[in-house]
Biopython code that builds the backbone (N, CA, C, O; Angstrom):
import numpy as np
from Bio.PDB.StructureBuilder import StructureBuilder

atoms = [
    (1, "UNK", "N", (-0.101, -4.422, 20.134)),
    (1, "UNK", "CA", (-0.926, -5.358, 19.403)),
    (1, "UNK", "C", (-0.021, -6.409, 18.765)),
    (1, "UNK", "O", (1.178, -6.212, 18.568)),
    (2, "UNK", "N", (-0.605, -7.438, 18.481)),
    (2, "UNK", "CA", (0.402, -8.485, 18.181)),
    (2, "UNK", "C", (0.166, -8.419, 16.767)),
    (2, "UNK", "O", (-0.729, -8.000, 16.033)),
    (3, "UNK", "N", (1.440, -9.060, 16.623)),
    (3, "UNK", "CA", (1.746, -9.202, 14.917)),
    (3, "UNK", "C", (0.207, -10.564, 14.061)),
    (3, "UNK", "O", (-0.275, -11.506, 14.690)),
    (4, "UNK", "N", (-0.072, -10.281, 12.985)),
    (4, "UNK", "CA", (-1.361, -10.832, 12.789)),
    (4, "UNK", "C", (-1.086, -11.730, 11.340)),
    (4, "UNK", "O", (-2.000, -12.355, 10.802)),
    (5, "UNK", "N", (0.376, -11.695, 10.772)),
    (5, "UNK", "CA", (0.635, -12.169, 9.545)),
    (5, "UNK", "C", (0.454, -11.914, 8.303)),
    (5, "UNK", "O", (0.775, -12.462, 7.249)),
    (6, "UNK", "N", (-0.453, -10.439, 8.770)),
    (6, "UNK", "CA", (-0.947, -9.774, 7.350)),
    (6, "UNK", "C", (0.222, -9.135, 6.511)),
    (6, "UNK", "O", (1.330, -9.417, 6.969)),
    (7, "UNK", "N", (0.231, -8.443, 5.534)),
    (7, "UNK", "CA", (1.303, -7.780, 4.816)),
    (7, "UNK", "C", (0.953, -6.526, 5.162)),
    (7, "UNK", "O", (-0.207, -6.127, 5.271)),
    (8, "UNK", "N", (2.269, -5.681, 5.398)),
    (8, "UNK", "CA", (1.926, -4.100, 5.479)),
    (8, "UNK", "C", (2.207, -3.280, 4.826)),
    (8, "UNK", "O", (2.791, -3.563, 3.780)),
    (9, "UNK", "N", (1.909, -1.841, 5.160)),
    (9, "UNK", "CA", (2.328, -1.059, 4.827)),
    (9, "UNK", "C", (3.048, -0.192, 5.965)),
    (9, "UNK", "O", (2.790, -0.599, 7.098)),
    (10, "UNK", "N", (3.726, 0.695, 5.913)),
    (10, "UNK", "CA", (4.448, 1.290, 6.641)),
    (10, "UNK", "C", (3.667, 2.305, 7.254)),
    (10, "UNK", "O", (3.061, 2.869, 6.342)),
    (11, "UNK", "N", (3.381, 2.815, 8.348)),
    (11, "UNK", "CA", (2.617, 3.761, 9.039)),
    (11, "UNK", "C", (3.112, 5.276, 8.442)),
    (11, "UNK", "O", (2.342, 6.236, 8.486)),
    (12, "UNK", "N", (4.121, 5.353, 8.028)),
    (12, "UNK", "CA", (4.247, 7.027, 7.444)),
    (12, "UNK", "C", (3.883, 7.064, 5.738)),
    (12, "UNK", "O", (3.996, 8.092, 5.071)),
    (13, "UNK", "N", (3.434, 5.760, 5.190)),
    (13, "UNK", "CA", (3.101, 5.580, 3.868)),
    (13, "UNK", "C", (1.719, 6.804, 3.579)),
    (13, "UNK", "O", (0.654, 6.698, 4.187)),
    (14, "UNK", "N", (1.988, 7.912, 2.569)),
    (14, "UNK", "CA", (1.137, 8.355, 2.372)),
    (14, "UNK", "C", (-0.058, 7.842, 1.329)),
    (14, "UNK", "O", (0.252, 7.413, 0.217)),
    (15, "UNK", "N", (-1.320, 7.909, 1.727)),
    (15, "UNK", "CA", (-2.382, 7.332, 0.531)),
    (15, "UNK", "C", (-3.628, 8.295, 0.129)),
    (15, "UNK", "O", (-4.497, 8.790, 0.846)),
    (16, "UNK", "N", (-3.473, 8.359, -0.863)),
    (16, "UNK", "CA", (-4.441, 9.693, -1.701)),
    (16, "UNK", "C", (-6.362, 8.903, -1.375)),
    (16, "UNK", "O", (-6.944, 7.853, -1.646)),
    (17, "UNK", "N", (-6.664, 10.126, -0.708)),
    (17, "UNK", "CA", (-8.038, 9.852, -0.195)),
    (17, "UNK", "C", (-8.911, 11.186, -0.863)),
    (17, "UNK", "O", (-8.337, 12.108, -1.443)),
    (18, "UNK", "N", (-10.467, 11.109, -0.664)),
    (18, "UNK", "CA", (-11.131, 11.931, -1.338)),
    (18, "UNK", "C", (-10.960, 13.512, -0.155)),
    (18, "UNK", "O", (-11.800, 14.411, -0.193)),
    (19, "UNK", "N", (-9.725, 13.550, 0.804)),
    (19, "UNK", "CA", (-9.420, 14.979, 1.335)),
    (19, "UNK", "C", (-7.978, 15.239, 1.135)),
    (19, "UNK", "O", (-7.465, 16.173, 1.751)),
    (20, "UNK", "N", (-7.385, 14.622, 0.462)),
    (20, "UNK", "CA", (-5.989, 14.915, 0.025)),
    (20, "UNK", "C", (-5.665, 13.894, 0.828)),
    (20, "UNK", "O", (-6.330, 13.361, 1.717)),
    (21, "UNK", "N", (-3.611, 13.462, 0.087)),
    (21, "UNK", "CA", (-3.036, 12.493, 0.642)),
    (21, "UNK", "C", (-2.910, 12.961, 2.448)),
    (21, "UNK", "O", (-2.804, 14.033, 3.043)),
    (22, "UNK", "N", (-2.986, 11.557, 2.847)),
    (22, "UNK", "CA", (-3.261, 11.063, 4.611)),
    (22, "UNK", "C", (-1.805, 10.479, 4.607)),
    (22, "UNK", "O", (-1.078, 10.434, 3.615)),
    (23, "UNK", "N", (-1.579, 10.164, 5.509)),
    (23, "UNK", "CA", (-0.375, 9.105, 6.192)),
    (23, "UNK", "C", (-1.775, 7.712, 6.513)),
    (23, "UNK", "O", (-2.941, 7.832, 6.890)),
    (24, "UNK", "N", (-1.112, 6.727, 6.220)),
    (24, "UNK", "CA", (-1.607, 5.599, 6.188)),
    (24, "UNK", "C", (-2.345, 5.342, 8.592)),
    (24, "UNK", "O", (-3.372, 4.813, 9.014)),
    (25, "UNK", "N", (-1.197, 6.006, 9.363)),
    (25, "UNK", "CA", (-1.305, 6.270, 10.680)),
    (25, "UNK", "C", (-2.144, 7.107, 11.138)),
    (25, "UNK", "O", (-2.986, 6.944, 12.021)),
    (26, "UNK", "N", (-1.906, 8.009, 10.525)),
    (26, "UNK", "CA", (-3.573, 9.398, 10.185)),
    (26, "UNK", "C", (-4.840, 8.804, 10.073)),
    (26, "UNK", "O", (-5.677, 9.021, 10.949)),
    (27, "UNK", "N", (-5.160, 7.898, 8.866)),
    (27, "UNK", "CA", (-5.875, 7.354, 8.825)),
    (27, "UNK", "C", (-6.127, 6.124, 9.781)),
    (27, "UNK", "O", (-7.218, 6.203, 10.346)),
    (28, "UNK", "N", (-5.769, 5.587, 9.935)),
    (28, "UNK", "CA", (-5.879, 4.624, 11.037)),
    (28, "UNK", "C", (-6.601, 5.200, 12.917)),
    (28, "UNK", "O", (-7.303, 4.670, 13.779)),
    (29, "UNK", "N", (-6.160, 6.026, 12.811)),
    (29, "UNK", "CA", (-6.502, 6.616, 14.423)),
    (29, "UNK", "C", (-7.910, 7.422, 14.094)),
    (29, "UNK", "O", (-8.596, 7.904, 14.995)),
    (30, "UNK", "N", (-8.190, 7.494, 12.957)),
    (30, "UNK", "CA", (-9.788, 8.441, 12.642)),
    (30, "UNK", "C", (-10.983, 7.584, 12.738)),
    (30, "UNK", "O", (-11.251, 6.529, 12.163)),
    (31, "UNK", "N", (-11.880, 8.540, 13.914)),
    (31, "UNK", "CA", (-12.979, 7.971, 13.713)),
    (31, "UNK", "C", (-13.937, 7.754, 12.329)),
    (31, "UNK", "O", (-14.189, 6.618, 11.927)),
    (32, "UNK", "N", (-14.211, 8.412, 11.959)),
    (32, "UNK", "CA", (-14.381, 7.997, 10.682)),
    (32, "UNK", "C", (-13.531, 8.678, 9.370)),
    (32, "UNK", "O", (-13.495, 9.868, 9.054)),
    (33, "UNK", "N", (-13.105, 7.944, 8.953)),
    (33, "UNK", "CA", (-12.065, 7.666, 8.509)),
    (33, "UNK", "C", (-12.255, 7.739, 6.830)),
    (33, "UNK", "O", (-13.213, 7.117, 6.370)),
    (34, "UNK", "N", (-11.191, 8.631, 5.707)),
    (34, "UNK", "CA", (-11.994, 9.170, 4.784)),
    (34, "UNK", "C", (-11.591, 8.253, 3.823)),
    (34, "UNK", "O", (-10.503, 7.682, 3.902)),
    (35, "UNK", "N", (-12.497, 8.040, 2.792)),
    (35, "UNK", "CA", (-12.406, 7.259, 1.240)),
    (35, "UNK", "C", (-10.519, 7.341, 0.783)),
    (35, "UNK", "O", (-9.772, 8.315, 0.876)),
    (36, "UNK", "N", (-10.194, 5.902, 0.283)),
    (36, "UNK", "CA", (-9.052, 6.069, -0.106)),
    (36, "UNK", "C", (-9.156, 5.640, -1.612)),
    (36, "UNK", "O", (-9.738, 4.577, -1.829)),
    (37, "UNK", "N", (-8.640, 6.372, -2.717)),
    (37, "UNK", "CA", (-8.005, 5.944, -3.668)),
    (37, "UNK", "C", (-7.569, 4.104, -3.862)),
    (37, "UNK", "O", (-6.571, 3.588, -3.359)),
    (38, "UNK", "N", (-8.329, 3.573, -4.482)),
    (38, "UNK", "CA", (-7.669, 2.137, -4.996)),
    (38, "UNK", "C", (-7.809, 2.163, -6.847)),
    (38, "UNK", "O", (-8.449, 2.985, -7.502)),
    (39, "UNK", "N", (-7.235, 1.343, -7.220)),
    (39, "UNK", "CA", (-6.969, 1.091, -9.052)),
    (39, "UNK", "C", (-7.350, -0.055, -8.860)),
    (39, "UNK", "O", (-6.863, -0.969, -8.193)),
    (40, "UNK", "N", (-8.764, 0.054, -9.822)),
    (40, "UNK", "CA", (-9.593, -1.246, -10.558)),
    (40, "UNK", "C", (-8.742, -1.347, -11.377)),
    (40, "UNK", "O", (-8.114, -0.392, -11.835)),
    (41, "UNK", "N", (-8.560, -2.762, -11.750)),
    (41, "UNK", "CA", (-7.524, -3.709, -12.634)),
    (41, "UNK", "C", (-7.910, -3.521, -13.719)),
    (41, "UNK", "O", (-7.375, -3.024, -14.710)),
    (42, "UNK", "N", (-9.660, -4.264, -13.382)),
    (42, "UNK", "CA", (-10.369, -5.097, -14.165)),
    (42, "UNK", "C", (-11.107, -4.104, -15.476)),
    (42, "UNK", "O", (-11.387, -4.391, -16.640)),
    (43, "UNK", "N", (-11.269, -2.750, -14.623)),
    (43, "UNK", "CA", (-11.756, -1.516, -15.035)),
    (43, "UNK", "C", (-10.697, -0.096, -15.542)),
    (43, "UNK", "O", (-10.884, 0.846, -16.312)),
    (44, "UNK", "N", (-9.560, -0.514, -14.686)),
    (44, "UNK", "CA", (-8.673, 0.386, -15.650)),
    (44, "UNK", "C", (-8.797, 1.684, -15.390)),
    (44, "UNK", "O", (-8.290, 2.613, -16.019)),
    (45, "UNK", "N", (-9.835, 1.752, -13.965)),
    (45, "UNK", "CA", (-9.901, 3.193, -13.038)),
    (45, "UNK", "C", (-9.443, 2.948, -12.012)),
    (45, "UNK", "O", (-9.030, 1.896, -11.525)),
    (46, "UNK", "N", (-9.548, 4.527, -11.445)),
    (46, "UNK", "CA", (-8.843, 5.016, -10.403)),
    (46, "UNK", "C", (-10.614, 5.240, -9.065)),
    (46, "UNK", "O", (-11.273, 6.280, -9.070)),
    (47, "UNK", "N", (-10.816, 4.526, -8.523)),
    (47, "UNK", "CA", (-12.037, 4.370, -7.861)),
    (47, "UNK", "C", (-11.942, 4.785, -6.329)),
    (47, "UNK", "O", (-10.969, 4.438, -5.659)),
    (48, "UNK", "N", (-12.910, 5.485, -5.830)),
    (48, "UNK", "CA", (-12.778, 5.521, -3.965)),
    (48, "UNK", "C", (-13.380, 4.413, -3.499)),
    (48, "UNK", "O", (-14.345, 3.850, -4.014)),
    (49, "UNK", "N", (-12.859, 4.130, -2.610)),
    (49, "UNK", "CA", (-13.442, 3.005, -1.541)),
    (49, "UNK", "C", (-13.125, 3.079, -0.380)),
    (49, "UNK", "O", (-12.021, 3.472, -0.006)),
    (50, "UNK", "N", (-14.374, 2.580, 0.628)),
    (50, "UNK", "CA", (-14.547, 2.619, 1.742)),
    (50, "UNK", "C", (-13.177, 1.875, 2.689)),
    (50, "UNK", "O", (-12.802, 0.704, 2.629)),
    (51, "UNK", "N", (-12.742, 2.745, 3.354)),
    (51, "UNK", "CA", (-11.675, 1.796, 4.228)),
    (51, "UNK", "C", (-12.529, 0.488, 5.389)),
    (51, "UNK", "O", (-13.129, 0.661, 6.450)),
    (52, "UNK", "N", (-12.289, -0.549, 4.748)),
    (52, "UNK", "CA", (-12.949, -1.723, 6.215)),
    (52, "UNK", "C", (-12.316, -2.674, 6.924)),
    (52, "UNK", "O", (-12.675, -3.754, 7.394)),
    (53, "UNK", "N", (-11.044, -1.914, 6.909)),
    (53, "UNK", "CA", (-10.134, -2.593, 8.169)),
    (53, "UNK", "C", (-8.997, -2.205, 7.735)),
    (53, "UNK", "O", (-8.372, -2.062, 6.684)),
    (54, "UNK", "N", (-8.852, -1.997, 9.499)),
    (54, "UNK", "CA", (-7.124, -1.421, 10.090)),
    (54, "UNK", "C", (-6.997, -2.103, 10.905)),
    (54, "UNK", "O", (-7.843, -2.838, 11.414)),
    (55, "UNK", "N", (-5.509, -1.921, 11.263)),
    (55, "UNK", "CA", (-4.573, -2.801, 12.573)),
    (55, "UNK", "C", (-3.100, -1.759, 12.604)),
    (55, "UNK", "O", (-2.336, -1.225, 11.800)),
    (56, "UNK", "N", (-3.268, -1.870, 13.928)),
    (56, "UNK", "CA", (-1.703, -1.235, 13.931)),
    (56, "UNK", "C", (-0.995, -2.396, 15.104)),
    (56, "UNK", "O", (-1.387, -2.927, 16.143)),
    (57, "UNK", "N", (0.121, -2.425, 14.364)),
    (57, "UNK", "CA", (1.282, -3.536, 15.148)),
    (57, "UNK", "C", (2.700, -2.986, 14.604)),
    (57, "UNK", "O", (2.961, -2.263, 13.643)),
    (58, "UNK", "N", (3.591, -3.654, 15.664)),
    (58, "UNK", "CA", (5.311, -3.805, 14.644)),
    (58, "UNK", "C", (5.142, -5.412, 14.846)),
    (58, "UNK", "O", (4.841, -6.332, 15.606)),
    (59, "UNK", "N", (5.731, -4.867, 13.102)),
    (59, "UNK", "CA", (6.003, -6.435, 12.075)),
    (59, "UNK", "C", (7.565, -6.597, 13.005)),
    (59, "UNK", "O", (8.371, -5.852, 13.562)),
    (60, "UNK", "N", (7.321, -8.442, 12.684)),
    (60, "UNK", "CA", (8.529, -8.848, 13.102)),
    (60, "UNK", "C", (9.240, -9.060, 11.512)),
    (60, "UNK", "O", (10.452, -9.266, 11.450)),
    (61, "UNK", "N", (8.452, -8.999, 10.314)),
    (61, "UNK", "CA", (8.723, -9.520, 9.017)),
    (61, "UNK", "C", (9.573, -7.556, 8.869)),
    (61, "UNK", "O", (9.390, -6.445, 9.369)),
    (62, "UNK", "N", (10.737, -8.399, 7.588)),
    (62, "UNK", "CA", (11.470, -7.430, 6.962)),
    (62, "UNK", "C", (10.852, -6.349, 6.101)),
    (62, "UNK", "O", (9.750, -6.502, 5.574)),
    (63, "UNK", "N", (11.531, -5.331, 5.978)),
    (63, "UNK", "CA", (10.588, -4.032, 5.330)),
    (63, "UNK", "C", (11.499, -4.314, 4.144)),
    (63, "UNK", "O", (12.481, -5.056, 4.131)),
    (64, "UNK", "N", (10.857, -3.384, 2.872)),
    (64, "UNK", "CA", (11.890, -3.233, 2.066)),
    (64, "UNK", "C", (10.911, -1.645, 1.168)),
    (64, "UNK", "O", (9.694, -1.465, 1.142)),
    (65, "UNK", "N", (11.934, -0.826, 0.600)),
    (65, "UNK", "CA", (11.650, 0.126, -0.055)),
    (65, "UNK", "C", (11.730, 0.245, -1.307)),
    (65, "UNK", "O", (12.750, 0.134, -1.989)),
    (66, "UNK", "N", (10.543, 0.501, -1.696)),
    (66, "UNK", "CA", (10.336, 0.596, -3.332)),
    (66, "UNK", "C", (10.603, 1.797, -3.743)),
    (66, "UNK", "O", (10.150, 2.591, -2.918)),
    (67, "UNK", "N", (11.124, 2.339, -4.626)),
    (67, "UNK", "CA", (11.376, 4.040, -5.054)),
    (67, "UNK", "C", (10.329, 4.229, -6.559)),
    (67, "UNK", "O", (10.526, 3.568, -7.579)),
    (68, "UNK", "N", (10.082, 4.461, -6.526)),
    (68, "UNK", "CA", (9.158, 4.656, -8.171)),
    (68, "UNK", "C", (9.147, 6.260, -8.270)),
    (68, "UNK", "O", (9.161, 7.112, -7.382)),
    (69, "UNK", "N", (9.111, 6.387, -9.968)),
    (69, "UNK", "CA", (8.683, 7.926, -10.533)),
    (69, "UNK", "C", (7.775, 8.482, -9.257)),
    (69, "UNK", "O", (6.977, 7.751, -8.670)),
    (70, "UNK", "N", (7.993, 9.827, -8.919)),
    (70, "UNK", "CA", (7.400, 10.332, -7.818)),
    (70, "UNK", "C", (6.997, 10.268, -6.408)),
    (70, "UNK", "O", (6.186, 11.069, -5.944)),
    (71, "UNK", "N", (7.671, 9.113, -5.550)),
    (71, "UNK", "CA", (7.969, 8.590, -4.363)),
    (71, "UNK", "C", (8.568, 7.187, -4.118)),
    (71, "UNK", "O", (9.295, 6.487, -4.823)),
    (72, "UNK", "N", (7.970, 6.980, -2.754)),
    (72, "UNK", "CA", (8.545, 5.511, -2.394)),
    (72, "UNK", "C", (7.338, 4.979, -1.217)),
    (72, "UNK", "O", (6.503, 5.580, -0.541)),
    (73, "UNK", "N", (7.776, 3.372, -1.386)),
    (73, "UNK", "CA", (6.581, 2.437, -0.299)),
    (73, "UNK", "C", (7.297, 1.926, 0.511)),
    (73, "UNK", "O", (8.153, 1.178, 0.041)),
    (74, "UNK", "N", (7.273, 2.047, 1.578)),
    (74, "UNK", "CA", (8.011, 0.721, 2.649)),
    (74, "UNK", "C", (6.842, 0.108, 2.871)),
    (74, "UNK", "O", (5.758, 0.533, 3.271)),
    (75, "UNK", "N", (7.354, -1.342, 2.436)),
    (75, "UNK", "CA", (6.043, -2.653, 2.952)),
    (75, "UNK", "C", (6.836, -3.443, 3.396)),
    (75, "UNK", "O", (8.036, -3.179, 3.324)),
    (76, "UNK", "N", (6.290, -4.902, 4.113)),
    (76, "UNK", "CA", (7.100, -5.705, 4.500)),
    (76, "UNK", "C", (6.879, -6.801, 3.026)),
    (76, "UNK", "O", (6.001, -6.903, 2.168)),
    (77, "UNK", "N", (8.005, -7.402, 3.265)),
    (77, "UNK", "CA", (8.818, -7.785, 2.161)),
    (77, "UNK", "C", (7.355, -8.924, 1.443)),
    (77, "UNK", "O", (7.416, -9.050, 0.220)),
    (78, "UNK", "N", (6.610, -9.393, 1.882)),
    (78, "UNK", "CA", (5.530, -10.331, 1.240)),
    (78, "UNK", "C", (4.426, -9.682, 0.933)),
    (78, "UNK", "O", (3.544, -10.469, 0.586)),
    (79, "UNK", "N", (4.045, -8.378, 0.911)),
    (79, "UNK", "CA", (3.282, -7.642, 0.709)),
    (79, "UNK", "C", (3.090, -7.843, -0.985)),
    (79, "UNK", "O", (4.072, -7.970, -1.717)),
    (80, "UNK", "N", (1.528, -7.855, -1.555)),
    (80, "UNK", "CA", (1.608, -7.985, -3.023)),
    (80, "UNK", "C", (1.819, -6.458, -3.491)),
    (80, "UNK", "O", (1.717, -5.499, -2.725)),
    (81, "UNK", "N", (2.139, -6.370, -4.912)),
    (81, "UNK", "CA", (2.256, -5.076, -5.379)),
    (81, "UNK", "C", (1.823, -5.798, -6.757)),
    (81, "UNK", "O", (1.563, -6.953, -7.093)),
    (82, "UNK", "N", (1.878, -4.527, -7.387)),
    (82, "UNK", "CA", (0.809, -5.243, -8.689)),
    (82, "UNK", "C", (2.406, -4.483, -9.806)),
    (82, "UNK", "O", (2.916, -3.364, -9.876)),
    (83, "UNK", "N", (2.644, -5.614, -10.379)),
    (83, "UNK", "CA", (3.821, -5.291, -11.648)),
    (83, "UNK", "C", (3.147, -5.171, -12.852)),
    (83, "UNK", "O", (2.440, -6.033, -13.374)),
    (84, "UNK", "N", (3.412, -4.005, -13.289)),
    (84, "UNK", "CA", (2.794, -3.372, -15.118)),
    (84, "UNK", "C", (3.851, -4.828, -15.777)),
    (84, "UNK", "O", (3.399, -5.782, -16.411)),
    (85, "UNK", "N", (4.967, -4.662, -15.483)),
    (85, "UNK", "CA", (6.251, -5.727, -16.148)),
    (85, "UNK", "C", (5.566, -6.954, -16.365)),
    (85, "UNK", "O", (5.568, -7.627, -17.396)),
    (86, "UNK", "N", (4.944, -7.192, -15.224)),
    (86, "UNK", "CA", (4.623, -8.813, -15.462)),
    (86, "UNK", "C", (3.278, -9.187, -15.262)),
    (86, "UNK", "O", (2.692, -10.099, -14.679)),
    (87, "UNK", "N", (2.974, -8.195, -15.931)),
    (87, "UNK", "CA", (0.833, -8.056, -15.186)),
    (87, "UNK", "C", (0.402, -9.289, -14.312)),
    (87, "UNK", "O", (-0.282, -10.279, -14.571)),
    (88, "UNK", "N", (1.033, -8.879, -13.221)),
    (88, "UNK", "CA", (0.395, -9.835, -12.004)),
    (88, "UNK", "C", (1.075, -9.299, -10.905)),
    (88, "UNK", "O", (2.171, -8.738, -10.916)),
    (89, "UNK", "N", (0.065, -9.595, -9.608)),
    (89, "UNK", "CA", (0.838, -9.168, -8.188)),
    (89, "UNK", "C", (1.618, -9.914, -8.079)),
    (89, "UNK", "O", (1.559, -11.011, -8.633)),
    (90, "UNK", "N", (2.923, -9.398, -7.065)),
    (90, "UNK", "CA", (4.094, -10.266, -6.830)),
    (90, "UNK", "C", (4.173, -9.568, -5.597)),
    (90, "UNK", "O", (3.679, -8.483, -5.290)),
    (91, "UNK", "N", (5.086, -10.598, -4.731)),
    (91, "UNK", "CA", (5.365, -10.159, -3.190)),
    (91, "UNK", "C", (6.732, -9.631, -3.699)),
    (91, "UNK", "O", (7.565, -10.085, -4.483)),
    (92, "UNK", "N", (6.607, -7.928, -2.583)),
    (92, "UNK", "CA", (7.478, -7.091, -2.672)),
    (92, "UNK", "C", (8.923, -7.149, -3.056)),
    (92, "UNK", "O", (9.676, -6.449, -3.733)),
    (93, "UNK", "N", (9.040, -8.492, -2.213)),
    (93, "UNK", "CA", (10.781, -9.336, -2.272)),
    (93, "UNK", "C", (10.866, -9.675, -3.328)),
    (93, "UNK", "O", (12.067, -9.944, -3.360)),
    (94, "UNK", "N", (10.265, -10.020, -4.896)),
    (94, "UNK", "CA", (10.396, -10.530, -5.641)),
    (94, "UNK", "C", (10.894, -9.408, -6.876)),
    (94, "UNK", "O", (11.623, -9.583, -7.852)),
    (95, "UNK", "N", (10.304, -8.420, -6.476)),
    (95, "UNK", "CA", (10.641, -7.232, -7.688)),
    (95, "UNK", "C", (12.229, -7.241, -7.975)),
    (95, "UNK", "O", (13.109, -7.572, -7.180)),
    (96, "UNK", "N", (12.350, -6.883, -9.045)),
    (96, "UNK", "CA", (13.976, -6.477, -9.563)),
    (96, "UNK", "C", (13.716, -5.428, -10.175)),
    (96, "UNK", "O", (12.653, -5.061, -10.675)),
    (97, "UNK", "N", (15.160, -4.711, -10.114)),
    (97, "UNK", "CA", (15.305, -3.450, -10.331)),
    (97, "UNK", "C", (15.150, -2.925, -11.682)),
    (97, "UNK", "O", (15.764, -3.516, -12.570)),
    (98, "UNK", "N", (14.329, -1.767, -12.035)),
    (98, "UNK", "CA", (13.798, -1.212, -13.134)),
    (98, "UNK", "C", (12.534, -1.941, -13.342)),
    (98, "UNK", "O", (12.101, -1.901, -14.494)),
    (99, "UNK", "N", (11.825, -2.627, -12.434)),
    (99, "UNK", "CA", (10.533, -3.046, -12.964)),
    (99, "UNK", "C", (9.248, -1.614, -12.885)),
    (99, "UNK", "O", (9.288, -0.526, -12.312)),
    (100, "UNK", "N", (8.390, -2.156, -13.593)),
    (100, "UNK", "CA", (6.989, -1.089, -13.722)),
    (100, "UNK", "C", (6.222, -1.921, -12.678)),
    (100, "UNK", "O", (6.043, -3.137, -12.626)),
    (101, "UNK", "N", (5.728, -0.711, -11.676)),
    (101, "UNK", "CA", (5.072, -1.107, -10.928)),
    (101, "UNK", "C", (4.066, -0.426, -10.697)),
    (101, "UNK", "O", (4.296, 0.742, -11.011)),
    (102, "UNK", "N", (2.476, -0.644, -10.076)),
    (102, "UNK", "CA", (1.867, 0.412, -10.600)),
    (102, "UNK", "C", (1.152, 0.924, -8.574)),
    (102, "UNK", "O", (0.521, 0.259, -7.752)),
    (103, "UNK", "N", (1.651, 2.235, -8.548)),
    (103, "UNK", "CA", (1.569, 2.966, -7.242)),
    (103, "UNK", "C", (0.878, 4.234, -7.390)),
    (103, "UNK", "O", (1.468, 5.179, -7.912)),
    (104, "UNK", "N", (-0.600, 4.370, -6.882)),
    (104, "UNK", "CA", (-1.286, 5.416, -6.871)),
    (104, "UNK", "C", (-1.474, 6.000, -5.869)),
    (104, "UNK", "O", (-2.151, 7.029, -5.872)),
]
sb = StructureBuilder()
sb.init_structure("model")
sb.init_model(0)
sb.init_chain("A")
sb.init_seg("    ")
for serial, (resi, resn, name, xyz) in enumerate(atoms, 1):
    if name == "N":
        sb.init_residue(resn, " ", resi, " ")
    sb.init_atom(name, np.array(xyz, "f"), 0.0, 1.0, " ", f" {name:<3s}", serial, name[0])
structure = sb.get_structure()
């Protein structure tokens, strides 16, 4: 599949769904395919939502690895992430080290 310009996530990225954490690739190949964990901002919860779109490709864009309290993300480097530090999303490449970032 061709590259589509979107931001990713890494296919072995695990993501907490309403049947326990999946691999982001797990999920992707399921026919139906189970509720994932997202964080309302606006609300300050931890909410399920319906997955409504996948793609699987290799990025030609650079990966980079985030380490945080209790794991790590490989995304490609323009991917937003949401900074506690600077309450606003920022593309991945932009973080510096020791920032709060918020990964559920």
């Amino acid at each position: 599949m061709e590259y589509n310009g979107a931001p990713c996530f890494h296919p072995d990225t695990y993501v907490m769904t309403e049947i326990g954490n999946k691999k982001i690739k797990d999920i992707v190949r399921m026919k139906n395919p189970p509720k994932i964990f997202s964080f309302n901002l606006k609300e300050n919860t931890l909410q399920l939502k319906q997955v409504l779109d996948t793609s699987e490709h290799k990025s030609e864009k650079n990966t980079i690895e985030i380490e945080y309290d209790g794991g790590s993300l490989i995304v490609t480097e323009d991917h937003k992430i949401w900074s506690v530090t600077r309450n606003l999303y920022i593309e991945a490449s932009e973080l510096q080290e020791g920032e709060e970032v918020l990964a559920n």
